[in-house]
matplotlib code that plots the C-alpha trace (Angstrom):
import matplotlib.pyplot as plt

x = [-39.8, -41.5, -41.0, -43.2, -42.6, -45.3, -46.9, -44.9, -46.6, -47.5, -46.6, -49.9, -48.8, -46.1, -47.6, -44.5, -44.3, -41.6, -42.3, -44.8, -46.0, -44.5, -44.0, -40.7, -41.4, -38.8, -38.9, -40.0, -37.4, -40.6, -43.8, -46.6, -45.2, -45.2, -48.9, -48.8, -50.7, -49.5, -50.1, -52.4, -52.3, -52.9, -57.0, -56.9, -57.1, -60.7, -60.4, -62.6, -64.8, -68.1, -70.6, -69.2, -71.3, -71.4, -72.7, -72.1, -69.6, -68.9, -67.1, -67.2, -69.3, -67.5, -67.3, -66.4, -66.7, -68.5, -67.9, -69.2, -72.1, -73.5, -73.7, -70.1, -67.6, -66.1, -62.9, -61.7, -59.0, -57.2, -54.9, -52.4, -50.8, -49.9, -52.3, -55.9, -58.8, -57.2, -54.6, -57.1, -59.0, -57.6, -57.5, -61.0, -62.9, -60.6, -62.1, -65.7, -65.2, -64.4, -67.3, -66.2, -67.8, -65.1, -65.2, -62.7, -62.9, -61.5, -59.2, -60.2, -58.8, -59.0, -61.3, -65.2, -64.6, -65.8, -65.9, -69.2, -68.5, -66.6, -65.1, -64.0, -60.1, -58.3, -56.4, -54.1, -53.0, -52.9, -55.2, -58.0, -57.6, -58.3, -61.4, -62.6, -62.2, -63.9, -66.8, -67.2, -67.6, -70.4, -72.2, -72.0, -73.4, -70.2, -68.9, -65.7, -63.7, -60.7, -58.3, -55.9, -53.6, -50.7, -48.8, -51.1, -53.6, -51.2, -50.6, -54.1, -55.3, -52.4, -53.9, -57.5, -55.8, -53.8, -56.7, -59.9, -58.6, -62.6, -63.3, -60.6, -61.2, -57.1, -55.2, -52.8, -50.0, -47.9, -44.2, -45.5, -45.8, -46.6, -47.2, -45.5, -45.9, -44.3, -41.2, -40.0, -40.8, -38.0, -35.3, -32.7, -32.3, -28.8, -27.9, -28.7, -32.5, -33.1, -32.1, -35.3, -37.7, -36.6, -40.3, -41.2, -38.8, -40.0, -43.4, -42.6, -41.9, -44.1, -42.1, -42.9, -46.8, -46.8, -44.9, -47.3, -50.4, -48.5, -47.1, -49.3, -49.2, -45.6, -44.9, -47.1, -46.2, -42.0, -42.6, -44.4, -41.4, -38.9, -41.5, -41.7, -38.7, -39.6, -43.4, -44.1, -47.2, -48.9, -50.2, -53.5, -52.6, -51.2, -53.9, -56.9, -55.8, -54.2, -58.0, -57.8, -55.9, -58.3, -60.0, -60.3, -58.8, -56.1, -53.1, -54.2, -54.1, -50.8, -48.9, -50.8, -50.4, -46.5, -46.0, -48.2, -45.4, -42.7, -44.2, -44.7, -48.7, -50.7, -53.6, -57.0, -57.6, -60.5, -57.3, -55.1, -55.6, -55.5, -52.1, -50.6, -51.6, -49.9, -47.0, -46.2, -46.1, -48.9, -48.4, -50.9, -53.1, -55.0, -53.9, -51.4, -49.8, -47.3, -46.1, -43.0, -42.1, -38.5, -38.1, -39.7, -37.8, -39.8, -38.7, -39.8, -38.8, -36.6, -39.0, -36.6, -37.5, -41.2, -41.9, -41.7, -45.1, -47.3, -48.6, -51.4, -50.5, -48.4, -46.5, -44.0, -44.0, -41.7, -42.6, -40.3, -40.4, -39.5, -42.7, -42.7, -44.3, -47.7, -48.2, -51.8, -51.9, -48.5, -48.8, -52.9, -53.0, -50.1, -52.1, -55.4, -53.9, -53.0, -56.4, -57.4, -55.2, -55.1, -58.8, -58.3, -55.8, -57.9, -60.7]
y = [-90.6, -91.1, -88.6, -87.7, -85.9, -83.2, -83.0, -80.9, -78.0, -77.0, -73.5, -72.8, -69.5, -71.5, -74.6, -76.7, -79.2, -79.1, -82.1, -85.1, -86.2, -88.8, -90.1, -91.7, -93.5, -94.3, -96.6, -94.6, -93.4, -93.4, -93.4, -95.9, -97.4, -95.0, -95.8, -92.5, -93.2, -92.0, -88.5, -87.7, -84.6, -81.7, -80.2, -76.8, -73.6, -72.8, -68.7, -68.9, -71.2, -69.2, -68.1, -68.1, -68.4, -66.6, -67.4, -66.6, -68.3, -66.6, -63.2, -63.4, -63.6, -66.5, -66.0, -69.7, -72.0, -75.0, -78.2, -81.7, -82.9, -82.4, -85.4, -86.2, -86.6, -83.3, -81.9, -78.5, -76.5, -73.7, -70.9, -69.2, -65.9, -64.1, -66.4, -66.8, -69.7, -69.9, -72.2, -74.8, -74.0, -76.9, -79.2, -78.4, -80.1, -82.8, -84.2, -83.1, -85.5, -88.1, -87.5, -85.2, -82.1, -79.6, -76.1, -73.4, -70.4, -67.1, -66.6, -63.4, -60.5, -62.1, -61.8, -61.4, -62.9, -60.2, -59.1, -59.2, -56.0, -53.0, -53.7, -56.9, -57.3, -57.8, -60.6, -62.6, -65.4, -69.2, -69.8, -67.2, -68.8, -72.4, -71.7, -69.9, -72.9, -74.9, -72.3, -72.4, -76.5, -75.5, -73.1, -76.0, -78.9, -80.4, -82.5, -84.1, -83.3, -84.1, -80.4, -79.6, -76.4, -74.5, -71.9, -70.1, -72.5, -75.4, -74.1, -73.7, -77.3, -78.4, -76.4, -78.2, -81.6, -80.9, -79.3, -81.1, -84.3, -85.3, -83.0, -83.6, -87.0, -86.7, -84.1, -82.9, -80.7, -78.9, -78.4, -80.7, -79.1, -75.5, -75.0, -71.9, -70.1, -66.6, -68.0, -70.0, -67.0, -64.4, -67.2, -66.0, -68.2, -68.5, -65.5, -67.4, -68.7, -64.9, -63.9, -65.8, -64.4, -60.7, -59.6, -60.5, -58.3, -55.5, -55.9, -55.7, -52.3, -48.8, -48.8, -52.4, -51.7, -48.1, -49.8, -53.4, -51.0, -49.0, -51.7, -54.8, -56.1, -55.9, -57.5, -60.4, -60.9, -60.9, -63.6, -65.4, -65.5, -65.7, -68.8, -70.5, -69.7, -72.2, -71.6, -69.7, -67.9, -65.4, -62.1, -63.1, -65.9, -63.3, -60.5, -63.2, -63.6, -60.7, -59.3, -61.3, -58.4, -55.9, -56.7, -53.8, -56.0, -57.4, -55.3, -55.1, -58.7, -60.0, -57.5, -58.7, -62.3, -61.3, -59.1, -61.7, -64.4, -62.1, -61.6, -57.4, -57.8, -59.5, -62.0, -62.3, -63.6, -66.1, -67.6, -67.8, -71.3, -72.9, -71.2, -72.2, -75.6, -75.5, -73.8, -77.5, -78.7, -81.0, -84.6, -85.1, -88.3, -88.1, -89.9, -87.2, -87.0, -84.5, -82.5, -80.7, -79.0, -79.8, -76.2, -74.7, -71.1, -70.1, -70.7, -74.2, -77.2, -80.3, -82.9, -85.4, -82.9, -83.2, -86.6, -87.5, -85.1, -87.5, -90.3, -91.6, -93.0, -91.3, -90.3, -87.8, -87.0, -84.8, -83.4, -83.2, -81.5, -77.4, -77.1, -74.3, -72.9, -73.0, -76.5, -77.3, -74.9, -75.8, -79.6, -79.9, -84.0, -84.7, -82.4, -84.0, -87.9, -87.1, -86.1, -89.3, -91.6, -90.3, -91.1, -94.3, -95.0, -93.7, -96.5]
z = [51.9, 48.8, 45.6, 43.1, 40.1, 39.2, 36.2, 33.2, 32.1, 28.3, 26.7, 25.7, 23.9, 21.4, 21.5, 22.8, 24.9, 27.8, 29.4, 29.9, 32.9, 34.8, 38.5, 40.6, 43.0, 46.0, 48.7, 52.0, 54.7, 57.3, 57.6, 55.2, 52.1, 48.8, 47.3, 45.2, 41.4, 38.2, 37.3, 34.9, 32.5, 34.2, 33.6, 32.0, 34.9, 34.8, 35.0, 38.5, 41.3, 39.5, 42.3, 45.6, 48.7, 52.2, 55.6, 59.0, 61.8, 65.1, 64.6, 60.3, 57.2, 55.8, 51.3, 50.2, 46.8, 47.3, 44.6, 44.6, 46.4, 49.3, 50.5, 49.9, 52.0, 53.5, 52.1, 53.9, 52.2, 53.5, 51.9, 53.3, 52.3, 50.1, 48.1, 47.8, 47.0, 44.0, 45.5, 44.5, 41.7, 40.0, 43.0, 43.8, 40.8, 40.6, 44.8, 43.6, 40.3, 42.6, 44.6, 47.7, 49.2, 48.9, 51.1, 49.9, 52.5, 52.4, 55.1, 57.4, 55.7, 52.5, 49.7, 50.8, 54.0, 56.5, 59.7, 61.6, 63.6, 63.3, 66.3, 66.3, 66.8, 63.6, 65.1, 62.8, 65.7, 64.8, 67.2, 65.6, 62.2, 63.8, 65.6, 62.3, 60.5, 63.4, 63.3, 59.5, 59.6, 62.5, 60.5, 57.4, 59.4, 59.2, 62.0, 60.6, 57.5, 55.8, 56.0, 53.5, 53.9, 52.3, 54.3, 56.8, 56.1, 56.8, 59.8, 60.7, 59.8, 62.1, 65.2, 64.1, 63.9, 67.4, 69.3, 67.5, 66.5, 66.5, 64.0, 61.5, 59.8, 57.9, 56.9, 54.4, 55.2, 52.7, 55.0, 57.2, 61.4, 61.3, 64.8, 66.4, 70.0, 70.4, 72.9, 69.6, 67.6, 69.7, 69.5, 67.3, 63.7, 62.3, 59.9, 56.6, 58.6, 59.7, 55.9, 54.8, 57.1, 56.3, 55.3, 59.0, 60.6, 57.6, 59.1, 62.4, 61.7, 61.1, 57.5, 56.8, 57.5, 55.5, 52.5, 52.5, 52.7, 49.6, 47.5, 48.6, 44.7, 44.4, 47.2, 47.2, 43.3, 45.1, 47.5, 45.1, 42.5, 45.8, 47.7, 43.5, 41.7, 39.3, 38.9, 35.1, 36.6, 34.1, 35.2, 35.0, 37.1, 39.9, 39.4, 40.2, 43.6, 43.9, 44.4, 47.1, 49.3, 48.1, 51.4, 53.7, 56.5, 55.0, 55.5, 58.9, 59.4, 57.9, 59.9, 63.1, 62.3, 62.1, 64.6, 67.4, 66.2, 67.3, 70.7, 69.1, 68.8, 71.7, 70.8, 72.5, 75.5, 74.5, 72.7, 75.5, 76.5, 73.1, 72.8, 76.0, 74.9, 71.4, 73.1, 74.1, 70.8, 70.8, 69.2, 65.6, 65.8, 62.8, 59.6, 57.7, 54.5, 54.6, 51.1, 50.0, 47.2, 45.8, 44.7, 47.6, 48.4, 51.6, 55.1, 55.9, 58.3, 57.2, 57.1, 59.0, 62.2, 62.3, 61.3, 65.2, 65.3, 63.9, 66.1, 63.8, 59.9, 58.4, 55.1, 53.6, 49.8, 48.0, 44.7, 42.0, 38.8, 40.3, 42.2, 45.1, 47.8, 46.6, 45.6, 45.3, 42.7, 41.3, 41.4, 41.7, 40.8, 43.4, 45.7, 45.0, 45.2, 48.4, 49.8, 48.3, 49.6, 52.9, 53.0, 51.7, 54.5, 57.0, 55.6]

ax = plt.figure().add_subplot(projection="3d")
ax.plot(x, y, z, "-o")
ax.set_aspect("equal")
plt.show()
């Protein structure tokens, strides 16, 4: 297991620096040998991705950023919730400088990502947010990409790499395997496990909806501070993605995405068989570089446990230096060397 210490940040407002940047290596406890570079300083947050773009894939109008060339090689990265594109606004630019094409989609529900009918389910499954992802690269001419993913949208470029190994070229996994079915999801945790998944059971609830749909700021700005107790986010770091859940479908997909985990919401049946087959846990073949935060405070797996899920070349990296949950947008250059280098493997 290799660890790699993020980047220090800079007080901008006084002026101080807390840290300089620096990297430890160690030697690794499975998977490829450590090959991680030296950080460099961290760019400064550009305040947005500019002019975003929108086209069509199967049930949505897809709003995405686009960096890089065109003809570069495909990068696909993938949010989760409560977060935004913004996950990667540094990330982003850093791939394009080195020459990739990098796609940045809304998630359904999110941002100006919208559904094509009225009457289209607003399904949350795992399943759903794979074949939208799958759909997306059709509608982009894009028949193989490298997929990067946080959170939801870990779990989503899992399902890709499991189910479409031919389309995914390497991925990168922050928390490593994501893959859930709804008979793991009704087994009772330990008290302290079920403790950490307590805005689940909220939204399993009419209460938990009602108060998400009331208070959907507040709450996404507490799991934020509870998922990154160490990350000094400003409020105009929050309110840029926070626009995010402005999206009339939102509310109505995090509680389904919740509730379907639970066994409480049902999916749709055009999804059935793709479940049943990630009900079995399918094995990942595609080169992976899996990434964990050493101050992570959401639920996630030991990375000891999941290691055995990735047949193809393979490597775990902790990053050090208090970086949480979201930690492209927390750590962008440990992020972004790991995109690179699990191309470079894959070469």
């Amino acid at each position: 297991m290799d660890k790699i210490k993020a980047p220090q940040k800079i007080d901008r407002g006084r002026r101080q620096i807390i840290g300089a940047a620096a990297i430890t290596f160690a030697a690794a406890e499975f998977g490829m040998k450590a090959s991680a570079k030296a950080a460099s300083a961290m760019q400064p947050t550009p305040k947005s991705f500019g002019q975003l773009k929108q086209i069509d894939a199967s049930v949505l109008n897809v709003s995405y950023a686009e960096l890089g060339p065109i003809d570069g090689a495909p990068v696909i990265l993938l949010h989760g919730w409560p977060y935004d594109i913004h996950t990667y606004v540094d990330v982003a630019p850093l791939l394009a400088s080195k020459s990739y094409r990098v796609i940045v989609p809304y998630l359904r529900g999110h941002g100006a990502t919208r559904f094509l009918s009225h009457d289209a389910k607003r399904n949350g499954q795992q399943a759903a947010l794979a074949a939208d992802t799958i759909a997306l690269m059709d509608a982009l001419g894009i028949e193989r990409a490298i997929i990067g993913g946080c959170d939801w949208g870990a779990r989503t470029a899992n399902v890709v790499a499991a189910l479409w190994p031919e389309r995914c070229k390497a991925m990168v996994s922050v928390s490593g395997y994501l893959i859930g079915n709804q008979q793991l999801g009704q087994k009772p945790l330990p008290p302290k496990a079920e403790l950490q998944w307590w805005y689940q059971y909220y939204f399993a609830t009419d209460r938990g909806r009602a108060g998400y749909e009331k208070h959907t700021r507040d709450f996404a700005r507490l799991i934020w501070q509870l998922a990154s107790p160490q990350w000094g986010f400003d409020d105009a770091t929050f309110e840029r993605s926070a626009a995010a859940f402005d999206n009339p479908d939102h509310v109505e997909i995090v509680i389904h995405n919740y509730r379907w985990r639970l066994g409480l919401a049902d999916g749709e049946r055009q999804y059935d068989e793709l479940e049943k087959r990630l009900a079995q846990a399918p094995i990942i073949s595609v080169p992976t570089i899996t990434l964990e935060g050493d101050a992570n405070g959401a639920p996630h797996p030991d990375a000891r446990a999941y290691a055995k899920m990735f047949s193809g070349k393979y490597q775990h990296r902790v990053i050090t230096g208090g970086v949480g949950h979201n930690l492209p947008q927390e750590a962008p250059q440990a992020f972004t060397d790991a995109v690179v280098d699990v191309d470079t493997t894959n070469n």
